[in-house]
N, CA and C atoms of all chains as a GROMACS GRO file, in nm:
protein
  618
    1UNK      N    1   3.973  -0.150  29.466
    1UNK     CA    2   4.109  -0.185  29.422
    1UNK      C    3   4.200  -0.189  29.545
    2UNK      N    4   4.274  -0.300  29.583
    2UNK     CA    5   4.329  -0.308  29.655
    2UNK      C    6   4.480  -0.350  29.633
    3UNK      N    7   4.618  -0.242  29.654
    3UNK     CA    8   4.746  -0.272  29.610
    3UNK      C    9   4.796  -0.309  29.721
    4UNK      N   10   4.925  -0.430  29.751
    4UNK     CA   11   4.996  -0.407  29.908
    4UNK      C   12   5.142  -0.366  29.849
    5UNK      N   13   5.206  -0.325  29.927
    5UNK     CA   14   5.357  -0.336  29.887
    5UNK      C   15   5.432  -0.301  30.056
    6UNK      N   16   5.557  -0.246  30.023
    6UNK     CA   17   5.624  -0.248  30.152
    6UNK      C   18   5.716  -0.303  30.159
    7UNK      N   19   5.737  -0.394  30.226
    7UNK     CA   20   5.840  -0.467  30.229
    7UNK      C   21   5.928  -0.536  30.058
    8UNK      N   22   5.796  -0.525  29.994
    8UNK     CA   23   5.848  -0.554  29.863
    8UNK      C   24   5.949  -0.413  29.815
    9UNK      N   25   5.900  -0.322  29.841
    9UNK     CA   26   5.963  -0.195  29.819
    9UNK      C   27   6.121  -0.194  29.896
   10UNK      N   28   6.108  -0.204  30.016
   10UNK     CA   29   6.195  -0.173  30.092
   10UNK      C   30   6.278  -0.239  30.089
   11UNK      N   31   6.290  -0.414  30.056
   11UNK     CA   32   6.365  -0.526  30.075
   11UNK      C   33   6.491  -0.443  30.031
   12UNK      N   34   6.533  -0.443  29.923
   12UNK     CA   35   6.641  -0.428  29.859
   12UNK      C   36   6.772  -0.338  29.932
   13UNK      N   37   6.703  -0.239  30.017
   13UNK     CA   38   6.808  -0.162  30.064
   13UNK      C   39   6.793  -0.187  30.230
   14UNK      N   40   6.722  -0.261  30.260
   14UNK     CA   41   6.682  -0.265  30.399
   14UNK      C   42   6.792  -0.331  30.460
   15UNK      N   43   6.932  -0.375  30.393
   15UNK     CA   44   7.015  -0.438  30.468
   15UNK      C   45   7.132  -0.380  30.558
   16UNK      N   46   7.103  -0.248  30.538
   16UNK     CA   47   7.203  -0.137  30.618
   16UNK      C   48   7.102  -0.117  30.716
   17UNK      N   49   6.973  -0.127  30.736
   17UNK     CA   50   6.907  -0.104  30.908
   17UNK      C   51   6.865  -0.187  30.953
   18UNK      N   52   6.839  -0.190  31.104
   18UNK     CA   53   6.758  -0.301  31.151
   18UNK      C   54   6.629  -0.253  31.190
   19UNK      N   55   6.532  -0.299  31.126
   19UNK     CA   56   6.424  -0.289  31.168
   19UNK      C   57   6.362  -0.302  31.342
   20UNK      N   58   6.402  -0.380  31.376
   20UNK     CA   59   6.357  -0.411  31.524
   20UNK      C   60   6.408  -0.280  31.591
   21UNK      N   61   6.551  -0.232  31.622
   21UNK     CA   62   6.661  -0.147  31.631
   21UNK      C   63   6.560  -0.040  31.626
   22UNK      N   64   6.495  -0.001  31.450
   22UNK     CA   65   6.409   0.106  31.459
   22UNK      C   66   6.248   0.132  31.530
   23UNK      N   67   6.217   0.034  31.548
   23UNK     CA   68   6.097   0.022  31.609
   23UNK      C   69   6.120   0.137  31.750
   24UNK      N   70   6.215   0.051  31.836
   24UNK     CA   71   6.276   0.144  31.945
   24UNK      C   72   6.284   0.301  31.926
   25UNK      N   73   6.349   0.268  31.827
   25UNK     CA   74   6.387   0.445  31.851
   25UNK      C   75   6.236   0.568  31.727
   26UNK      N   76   6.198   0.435  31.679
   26UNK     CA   77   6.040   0.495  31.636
   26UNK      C   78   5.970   0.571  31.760
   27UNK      N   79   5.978   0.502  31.868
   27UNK     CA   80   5.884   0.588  31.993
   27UNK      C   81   5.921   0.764  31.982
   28UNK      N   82   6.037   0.810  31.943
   28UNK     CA   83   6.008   0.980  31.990
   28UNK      C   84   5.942   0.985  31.823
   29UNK      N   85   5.909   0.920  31.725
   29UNK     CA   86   5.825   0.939  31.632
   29UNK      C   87   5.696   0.994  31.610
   30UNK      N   88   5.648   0.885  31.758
   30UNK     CA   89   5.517   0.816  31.727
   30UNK      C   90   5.397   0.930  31.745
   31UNK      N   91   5.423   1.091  31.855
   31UNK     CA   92   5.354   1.180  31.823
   31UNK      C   93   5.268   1.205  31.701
   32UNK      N   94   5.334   1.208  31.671
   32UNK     CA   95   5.291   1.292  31.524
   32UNK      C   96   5.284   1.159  31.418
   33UNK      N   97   5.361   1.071  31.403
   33UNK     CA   98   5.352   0.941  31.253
   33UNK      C   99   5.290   0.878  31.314
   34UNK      N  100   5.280   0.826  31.431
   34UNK     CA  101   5.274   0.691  31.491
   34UNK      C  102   5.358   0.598  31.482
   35UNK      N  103   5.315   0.469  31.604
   35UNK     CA  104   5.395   0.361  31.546
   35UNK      C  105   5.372   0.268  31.414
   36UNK      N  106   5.272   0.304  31.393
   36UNK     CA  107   5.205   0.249  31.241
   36UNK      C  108   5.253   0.331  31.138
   37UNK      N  109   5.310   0.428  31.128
   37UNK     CA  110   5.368   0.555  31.014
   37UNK      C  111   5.221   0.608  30.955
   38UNK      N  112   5.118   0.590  31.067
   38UNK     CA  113   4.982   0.691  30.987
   38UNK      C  114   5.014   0.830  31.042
   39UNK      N  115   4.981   0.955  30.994
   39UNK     CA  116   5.006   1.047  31.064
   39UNK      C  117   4.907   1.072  31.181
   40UNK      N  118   4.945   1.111  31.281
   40UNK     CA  119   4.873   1.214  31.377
   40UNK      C  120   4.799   1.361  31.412
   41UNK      N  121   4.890   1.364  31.268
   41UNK     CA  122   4.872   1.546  31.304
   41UNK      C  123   4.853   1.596  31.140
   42UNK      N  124   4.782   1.709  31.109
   42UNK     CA  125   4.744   1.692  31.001
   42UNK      C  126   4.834   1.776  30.936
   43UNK      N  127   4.932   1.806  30.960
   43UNK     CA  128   5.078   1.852  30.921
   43UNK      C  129   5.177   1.752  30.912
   44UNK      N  130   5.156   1.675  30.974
   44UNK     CA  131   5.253   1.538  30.937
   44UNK      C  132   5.203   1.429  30.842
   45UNK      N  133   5.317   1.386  30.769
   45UNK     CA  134   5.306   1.289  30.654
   45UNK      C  135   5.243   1.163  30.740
   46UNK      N  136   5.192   1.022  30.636
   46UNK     CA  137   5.201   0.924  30.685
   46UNK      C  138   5.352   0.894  30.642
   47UNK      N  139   5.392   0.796  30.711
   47UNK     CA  140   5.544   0.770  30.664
   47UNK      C  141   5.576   0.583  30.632
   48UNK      N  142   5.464   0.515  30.655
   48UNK     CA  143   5.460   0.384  30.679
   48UNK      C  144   5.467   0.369  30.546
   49UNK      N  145   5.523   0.249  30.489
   49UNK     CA  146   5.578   0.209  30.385
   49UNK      C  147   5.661   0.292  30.309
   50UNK      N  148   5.743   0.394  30.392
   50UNK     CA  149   5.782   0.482  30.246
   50UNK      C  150   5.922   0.414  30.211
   51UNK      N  151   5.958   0.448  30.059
   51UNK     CA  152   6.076   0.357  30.000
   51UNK      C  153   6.212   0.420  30.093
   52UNK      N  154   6.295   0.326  30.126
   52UNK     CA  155   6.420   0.397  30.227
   52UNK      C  156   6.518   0.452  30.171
   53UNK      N  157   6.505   0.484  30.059
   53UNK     CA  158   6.603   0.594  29.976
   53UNK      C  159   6.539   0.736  29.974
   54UNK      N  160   6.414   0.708  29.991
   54UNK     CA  161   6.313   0.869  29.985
   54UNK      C  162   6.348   0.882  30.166
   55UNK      N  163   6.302   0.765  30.244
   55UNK     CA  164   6.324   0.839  30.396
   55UNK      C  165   6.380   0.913  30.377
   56UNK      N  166   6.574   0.860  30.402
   56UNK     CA  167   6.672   0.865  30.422
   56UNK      C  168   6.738   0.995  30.380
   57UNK      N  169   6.660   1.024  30.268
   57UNK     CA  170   6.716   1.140  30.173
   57UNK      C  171   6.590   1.250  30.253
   58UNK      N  172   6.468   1.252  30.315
   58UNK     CA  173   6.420   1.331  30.346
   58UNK      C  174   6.472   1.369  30.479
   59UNK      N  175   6.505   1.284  30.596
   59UNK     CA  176   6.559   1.308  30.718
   59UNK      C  177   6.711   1.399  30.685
   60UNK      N  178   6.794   1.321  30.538
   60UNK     CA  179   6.889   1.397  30.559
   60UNK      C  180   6.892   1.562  30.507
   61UNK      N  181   6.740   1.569  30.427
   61UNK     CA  182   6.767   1.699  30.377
   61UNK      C  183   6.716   1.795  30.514
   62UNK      N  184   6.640   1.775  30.593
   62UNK     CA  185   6.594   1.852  30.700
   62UNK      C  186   6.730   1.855  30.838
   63UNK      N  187   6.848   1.789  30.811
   63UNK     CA  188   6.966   1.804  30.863
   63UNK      C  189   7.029   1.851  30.830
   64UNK      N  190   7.033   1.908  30.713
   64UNK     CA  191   7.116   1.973  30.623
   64UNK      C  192   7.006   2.150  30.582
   65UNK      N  193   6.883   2.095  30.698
   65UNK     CA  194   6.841   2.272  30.636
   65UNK      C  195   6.816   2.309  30.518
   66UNK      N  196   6.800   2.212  30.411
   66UNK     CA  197   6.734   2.220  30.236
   66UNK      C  198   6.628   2.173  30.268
   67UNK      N  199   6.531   2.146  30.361
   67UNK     CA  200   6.356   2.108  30.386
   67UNK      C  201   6.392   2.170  30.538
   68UNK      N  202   6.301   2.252  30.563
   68UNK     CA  203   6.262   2.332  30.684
   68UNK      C  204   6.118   2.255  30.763
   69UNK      N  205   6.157   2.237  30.895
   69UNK     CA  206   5.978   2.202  30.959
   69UNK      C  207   6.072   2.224  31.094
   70UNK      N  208   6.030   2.312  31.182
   70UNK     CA  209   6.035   2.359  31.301
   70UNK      C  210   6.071   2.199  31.370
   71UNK      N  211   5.970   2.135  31.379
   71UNK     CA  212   5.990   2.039  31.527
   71UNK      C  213   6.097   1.859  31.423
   72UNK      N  214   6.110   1.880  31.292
   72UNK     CA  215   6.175   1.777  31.246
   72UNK      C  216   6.327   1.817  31.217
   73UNK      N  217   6.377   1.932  31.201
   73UNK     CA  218   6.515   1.990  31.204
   73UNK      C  219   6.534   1.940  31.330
   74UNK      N  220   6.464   2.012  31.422
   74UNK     CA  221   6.558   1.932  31.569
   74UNK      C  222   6.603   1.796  31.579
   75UNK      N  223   6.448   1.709  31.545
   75UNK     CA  224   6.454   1.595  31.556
   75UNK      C  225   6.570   1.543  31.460
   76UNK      N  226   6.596   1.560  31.340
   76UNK     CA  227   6.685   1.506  31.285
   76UNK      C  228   6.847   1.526  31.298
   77UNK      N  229   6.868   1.642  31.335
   77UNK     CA  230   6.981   1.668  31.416
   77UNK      C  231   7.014   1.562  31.498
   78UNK      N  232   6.917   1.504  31.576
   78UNK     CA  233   6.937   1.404  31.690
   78UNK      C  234   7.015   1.281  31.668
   79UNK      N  235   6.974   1.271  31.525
   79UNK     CA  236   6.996   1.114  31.473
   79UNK      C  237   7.082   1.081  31.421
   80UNK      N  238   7.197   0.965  31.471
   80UNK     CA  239   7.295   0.953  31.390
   80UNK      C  240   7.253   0.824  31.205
   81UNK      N  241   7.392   0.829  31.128
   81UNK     CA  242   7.367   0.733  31.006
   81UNK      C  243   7.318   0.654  31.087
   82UNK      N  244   7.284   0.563  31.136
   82UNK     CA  245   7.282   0.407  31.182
   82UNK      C  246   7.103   0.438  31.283
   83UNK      N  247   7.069   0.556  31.301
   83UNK     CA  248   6.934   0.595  31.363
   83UNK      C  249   6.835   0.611  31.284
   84UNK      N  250   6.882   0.644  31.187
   84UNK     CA  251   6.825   0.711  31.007
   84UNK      C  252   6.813   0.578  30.979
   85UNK      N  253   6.907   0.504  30.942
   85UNK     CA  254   6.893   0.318  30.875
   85UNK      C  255   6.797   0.217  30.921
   86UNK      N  256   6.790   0.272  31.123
   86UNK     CA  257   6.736   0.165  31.163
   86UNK      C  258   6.571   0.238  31.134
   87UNK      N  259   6.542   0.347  31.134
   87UNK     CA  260   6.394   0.397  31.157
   87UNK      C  261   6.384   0.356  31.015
   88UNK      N  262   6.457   0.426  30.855
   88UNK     CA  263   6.376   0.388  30.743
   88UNK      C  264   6.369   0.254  30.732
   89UNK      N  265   6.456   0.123  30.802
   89UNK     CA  266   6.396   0.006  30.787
   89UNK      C  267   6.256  -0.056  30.797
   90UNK      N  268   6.261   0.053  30.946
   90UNK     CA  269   6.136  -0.022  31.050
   90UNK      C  270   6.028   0.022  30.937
   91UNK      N  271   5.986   0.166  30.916
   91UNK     CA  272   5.891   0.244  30.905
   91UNK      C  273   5.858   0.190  30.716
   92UNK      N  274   5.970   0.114  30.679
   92UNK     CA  275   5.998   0.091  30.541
   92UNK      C  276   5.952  -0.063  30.506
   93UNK      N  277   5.940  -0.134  30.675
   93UNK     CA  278   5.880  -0.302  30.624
   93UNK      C  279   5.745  -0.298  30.700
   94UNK      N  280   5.702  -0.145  30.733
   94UNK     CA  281   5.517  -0.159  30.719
   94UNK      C  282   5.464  -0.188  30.575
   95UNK      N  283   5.363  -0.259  30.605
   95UNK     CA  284   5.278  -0.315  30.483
   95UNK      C  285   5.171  -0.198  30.494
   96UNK      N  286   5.181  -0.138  30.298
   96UNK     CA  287   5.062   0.003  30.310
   96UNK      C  288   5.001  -0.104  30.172
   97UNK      N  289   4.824  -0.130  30.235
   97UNK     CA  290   4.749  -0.098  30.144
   97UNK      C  291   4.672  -0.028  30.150
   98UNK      N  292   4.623  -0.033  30.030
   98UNK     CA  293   4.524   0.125  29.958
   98UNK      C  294   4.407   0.123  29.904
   99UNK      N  295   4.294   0.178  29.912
   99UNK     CA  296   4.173   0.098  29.856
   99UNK      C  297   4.134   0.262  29.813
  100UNK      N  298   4.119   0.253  29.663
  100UNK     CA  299   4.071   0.414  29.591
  100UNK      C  300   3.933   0.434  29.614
  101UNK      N  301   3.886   0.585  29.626
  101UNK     CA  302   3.766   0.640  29.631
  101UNK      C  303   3.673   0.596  29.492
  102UNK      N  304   3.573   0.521  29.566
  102UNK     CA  305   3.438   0.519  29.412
  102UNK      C  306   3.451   0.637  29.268
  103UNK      N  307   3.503   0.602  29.190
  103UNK     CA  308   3.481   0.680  29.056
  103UNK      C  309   3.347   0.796  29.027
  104UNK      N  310   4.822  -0.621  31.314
  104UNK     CA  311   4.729  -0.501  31.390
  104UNK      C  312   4.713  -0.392  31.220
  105UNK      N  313   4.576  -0.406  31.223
  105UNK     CA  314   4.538  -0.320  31.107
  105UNK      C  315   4.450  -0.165  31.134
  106UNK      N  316   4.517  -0.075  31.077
  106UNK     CA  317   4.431   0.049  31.088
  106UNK      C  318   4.413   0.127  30.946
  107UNK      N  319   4.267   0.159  30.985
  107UNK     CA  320   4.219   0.230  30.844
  107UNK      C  321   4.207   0.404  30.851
  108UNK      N  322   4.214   0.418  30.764
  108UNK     CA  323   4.237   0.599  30.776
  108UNK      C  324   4.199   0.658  30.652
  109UNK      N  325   4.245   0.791  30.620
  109UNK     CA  326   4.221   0.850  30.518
  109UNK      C  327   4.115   0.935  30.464
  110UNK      N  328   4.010   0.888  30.429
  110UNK     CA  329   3.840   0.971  30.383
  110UNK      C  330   3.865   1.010  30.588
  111UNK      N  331   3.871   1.017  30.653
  111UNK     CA  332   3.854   1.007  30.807
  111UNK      C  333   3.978   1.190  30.788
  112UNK      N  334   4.103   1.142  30.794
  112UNK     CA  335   4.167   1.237  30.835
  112UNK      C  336   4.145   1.366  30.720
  113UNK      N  337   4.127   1.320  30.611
  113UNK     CA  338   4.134   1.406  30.484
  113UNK      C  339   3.994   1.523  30.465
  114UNK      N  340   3.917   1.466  30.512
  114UNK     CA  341   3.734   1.532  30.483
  114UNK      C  342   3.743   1.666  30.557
  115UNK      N  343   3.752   1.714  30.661
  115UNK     CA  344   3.770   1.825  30.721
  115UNK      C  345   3.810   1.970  30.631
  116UNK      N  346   3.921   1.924  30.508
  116UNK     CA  347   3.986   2.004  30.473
  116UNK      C  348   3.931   2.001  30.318
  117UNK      N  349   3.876   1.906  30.285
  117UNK     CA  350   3.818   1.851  30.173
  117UNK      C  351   3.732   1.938  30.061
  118UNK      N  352   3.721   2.003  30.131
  118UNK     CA  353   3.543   2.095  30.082
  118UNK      C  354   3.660   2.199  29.938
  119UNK      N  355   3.741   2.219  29.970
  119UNK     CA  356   3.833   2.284  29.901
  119UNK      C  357   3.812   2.228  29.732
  120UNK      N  358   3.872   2.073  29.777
  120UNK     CA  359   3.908   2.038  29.669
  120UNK      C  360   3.775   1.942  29.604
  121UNK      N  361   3.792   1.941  29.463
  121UNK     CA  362   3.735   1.817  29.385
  121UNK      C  363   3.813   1.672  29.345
  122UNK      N  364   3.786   1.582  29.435
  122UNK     CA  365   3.839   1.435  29.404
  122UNK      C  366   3.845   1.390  29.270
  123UNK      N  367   3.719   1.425  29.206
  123UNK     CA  368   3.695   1.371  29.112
  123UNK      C  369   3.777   1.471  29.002
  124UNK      N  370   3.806   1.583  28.978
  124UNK     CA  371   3.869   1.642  28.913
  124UNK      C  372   4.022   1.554  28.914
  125UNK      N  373   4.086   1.600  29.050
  125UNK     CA  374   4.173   1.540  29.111
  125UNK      C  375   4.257   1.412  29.061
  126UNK      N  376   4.122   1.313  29.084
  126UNK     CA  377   4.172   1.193  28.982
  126UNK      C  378   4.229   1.220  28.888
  127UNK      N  379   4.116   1.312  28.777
  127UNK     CA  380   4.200   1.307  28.637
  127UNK      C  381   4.331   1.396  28.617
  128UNK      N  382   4.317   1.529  28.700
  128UNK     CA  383   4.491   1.538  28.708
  128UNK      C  384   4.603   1.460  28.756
  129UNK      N  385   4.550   1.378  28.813
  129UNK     CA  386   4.700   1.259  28.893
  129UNK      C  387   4.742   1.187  28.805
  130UNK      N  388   4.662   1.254  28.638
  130UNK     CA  389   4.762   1.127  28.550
  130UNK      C  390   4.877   1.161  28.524
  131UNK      N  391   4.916   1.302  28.571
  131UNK     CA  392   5.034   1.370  28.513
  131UNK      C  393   5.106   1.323  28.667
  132UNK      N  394   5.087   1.235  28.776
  132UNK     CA  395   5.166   1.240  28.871
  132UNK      C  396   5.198   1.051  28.882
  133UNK      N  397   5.052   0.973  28.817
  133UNK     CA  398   5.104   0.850  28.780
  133UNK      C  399   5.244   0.793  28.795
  134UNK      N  400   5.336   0.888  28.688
  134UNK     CA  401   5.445   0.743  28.694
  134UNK      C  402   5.549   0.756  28.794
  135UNK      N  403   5.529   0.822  28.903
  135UNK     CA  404   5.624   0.841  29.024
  135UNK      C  405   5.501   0.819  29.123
  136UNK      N  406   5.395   0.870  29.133
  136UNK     CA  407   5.348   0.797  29.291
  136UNK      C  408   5.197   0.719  29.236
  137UNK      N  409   5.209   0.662  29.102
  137UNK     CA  410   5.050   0.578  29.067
  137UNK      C  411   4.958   0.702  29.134
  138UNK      N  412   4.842   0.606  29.035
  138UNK     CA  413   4.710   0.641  29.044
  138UNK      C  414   4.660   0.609  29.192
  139UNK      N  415   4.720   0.515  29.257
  139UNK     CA  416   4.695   0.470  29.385
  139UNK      C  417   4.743   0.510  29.491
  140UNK      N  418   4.844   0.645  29.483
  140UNK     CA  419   4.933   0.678  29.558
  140UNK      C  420   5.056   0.630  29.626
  141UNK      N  421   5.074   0.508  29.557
  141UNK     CA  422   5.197   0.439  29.578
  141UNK      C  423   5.287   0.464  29.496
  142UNK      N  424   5.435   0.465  29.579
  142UNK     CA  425   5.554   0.503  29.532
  142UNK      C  426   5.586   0.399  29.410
  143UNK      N  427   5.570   0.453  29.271
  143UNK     CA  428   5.665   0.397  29.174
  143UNK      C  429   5.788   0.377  29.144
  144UNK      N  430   5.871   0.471  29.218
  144UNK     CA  431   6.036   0.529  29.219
  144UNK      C  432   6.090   0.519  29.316
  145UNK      N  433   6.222   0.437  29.365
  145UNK     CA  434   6.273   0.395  29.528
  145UNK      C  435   6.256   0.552  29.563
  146UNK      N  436   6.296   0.696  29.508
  146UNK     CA  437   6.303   0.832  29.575
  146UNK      C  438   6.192   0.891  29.544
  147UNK      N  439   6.057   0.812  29.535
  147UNK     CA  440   5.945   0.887  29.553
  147UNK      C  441   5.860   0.800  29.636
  148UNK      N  442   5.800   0.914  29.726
  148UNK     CA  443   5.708   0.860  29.834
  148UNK      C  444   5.556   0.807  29.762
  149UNK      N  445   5.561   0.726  29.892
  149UNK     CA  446   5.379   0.716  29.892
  149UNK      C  447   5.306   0.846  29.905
  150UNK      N  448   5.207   0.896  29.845
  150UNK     CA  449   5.153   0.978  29.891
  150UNK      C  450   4.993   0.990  29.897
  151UNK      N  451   4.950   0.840  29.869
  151UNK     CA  452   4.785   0.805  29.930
  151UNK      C  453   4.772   0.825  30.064
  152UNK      N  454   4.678   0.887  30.046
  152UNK     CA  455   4.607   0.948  30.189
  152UNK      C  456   4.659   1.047  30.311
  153UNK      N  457   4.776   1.081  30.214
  153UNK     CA  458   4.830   1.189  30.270
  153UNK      C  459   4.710   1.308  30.338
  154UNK      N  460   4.723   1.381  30.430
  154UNK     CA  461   4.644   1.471  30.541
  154UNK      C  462   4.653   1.586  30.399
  155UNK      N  463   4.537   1.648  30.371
  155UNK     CA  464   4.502   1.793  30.296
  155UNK      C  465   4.602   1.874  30.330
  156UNK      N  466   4.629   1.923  30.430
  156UNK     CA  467   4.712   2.028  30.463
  156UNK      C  468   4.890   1.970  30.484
  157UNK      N  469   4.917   1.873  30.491
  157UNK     CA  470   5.046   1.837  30.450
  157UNK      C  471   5.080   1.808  30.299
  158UNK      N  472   4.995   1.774  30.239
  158UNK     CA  473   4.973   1.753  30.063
  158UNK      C  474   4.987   1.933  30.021
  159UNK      N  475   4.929   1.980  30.037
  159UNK     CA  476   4.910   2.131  30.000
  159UNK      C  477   5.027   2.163  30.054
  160UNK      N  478   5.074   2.174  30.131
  160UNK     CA  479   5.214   2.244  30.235
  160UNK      C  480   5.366   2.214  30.101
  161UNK      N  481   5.347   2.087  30.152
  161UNK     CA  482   5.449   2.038  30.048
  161UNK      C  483   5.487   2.085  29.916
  162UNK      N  484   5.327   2.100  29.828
  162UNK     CA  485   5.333   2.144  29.695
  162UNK      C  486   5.381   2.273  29.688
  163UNK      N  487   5.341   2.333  29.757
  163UNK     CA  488   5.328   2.470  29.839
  163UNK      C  489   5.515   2.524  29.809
  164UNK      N  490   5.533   2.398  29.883
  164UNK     CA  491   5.707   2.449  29.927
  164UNK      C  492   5.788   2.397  29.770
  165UNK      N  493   5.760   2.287  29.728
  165UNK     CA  494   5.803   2.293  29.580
  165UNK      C  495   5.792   2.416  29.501
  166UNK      N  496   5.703   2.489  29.521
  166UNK     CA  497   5.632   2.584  29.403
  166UNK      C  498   5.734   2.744  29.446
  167UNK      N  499   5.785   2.737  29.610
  167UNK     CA  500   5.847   2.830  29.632
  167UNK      C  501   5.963   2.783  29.655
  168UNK      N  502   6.055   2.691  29.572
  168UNK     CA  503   6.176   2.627  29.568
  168UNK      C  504   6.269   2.633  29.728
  169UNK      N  505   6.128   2.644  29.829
  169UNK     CA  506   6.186   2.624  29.977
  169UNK      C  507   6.203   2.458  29.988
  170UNK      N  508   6.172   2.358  29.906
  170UNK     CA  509   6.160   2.248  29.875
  170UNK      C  510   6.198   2.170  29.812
  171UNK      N  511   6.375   2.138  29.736
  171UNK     CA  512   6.398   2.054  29.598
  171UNK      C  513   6.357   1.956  29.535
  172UNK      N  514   6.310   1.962  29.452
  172UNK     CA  515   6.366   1.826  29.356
  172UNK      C  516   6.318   1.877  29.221
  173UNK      N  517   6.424   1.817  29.115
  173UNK     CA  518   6.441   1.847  29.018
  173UNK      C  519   6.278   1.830  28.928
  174UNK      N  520   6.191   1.720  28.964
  174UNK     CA  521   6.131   1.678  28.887
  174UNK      C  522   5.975   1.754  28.958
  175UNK      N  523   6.010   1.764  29.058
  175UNK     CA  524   5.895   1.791  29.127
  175UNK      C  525   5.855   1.969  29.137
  176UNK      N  526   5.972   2.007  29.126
  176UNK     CA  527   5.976   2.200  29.115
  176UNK      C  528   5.906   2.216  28.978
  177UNK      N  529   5.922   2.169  28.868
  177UNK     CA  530   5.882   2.176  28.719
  177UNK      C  531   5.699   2.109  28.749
  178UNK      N  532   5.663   2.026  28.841
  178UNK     CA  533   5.581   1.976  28.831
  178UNK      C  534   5.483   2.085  28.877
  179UNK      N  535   5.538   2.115  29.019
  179UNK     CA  536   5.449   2.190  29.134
  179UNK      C  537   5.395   2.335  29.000
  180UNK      N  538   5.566   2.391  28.956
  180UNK     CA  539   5.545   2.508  28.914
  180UNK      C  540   5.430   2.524  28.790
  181UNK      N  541   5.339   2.433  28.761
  181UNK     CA  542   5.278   2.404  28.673
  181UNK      C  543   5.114   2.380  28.715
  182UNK      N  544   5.100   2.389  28.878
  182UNK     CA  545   4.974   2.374  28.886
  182UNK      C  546   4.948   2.495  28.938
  183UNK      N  547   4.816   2.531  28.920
  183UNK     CA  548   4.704   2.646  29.029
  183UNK      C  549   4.670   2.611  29.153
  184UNK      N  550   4.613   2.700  29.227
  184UNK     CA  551   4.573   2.643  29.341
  184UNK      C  552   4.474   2.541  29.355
  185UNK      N  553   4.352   2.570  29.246
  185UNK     CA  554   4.279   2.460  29.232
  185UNK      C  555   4.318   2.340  29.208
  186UNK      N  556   4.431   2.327  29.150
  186UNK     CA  557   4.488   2.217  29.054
  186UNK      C  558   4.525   2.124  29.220
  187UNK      N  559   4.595   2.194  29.302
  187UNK     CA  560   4.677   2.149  29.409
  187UNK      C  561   4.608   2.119  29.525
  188UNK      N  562   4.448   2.169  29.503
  188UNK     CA  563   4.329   2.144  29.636
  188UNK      C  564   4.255   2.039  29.572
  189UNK      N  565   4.228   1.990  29.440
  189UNK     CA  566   4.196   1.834  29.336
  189UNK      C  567   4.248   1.772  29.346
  190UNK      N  568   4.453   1.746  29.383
  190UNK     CA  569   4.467   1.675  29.377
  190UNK      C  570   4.482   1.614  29.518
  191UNK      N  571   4.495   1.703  29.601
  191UNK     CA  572   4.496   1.698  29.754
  191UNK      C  573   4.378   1.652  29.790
  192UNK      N  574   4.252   1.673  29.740
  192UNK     CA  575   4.159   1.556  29.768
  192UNK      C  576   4.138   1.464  29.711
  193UNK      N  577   4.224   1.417  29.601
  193UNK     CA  578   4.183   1.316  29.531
  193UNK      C  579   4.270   1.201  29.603
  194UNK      N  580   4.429   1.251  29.646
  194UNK     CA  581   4.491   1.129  29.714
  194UNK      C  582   4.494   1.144  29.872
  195UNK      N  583   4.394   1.281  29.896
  195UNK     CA  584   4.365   1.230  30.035
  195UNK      C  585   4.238   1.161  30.050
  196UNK      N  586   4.220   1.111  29.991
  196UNK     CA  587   4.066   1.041  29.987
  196UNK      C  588   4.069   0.892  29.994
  197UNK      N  589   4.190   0.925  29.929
  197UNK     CA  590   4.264   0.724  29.906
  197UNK      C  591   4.255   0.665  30.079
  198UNK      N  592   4.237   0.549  30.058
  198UNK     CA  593   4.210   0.482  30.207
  198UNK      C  594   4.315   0.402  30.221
  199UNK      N  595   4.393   0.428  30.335
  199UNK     CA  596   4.507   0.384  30.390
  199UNK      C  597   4.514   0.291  30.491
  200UNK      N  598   4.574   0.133  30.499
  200UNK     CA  599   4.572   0.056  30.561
  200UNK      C  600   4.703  -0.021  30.546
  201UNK      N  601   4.773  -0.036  30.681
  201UNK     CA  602   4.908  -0.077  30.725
  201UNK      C  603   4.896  -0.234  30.836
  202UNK      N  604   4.975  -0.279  30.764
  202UNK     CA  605   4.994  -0.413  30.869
  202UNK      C  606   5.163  -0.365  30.958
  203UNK      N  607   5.172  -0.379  31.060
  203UNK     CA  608   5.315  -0.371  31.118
  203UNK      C  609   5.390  -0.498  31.113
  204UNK      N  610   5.534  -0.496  31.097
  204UNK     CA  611   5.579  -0.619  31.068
  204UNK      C  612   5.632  -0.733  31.177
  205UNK      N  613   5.650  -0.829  31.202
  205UNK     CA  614   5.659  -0.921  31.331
  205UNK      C  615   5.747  -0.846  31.405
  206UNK      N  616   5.714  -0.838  31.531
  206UNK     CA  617   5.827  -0.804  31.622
  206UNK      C  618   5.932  -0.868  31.677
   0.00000   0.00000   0.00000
């Protein structure tokens, strides 16, 4: 079984970031997500295709100290509205498909 | 540029859980992240092929309300550990593949 989505997901709100914009500032990301949003580290999420109302709302809760993770509080501190817009664009018009484990 | 993942990052931690159990509890997680681990809800993530130990972490932090959400605290607070190492291998098992979008 194979689903795609992504950009179908993301279209709708993707007009407050720029994707390209986020690509850039994806690099202090890419440790741990990559530039593909697969994770690196087996404590880190994949983040590629995620919907940009879930980003947005996850970066802002770890700025606000209601989601705790040592090395993403810092990081999100860093980021202004318009850093947040441009990364959930970028990370939000990866294409995720999915192929399920044999029954 | 395509990369595949998932049964790869997830197996290490795997031995824990039953996939196949797994499956059949994810019907209670269906209508916010599918059977496929794709986000049904703009404020719910993907969570196919999420890493074992970030899947578990997470639930983890729902279950000790170090984590909000309304729908998801009622959810977490409702599974066992087994329940949460089935389903952690069932959608880390899911195989994850991303296209990046034109530059």
């Amino acid at each position: 079984v194979l689903v795609t989505l992504g950009l179908f997901l993301a279209s709708p709100v993707n007009a407050a970031g720029d994707a390209k914009a986020g690509r850039q500032k994806a690099l202090m990301c890419q440790g741990c997500h990559g530039l593909d949003g697969l994770s690196k580290q087996p404590d880190a999420p994949h983040i590629a295709g995620q919907p940009v109302l879930y980003f947005v709302k996850a970066i802002n809760e770890y700025k606000a100290k209601s989601r705790r993770h040592e090395q993403m509080s810092i990081v999100a501190e860093s980021l202004s509205e318009a850093d947040i817009a441009d990364l959930a664009a970028y990370y939000g018009a990866i294409t995720v498909s999915v192929e399920l484990p044999a029954r």
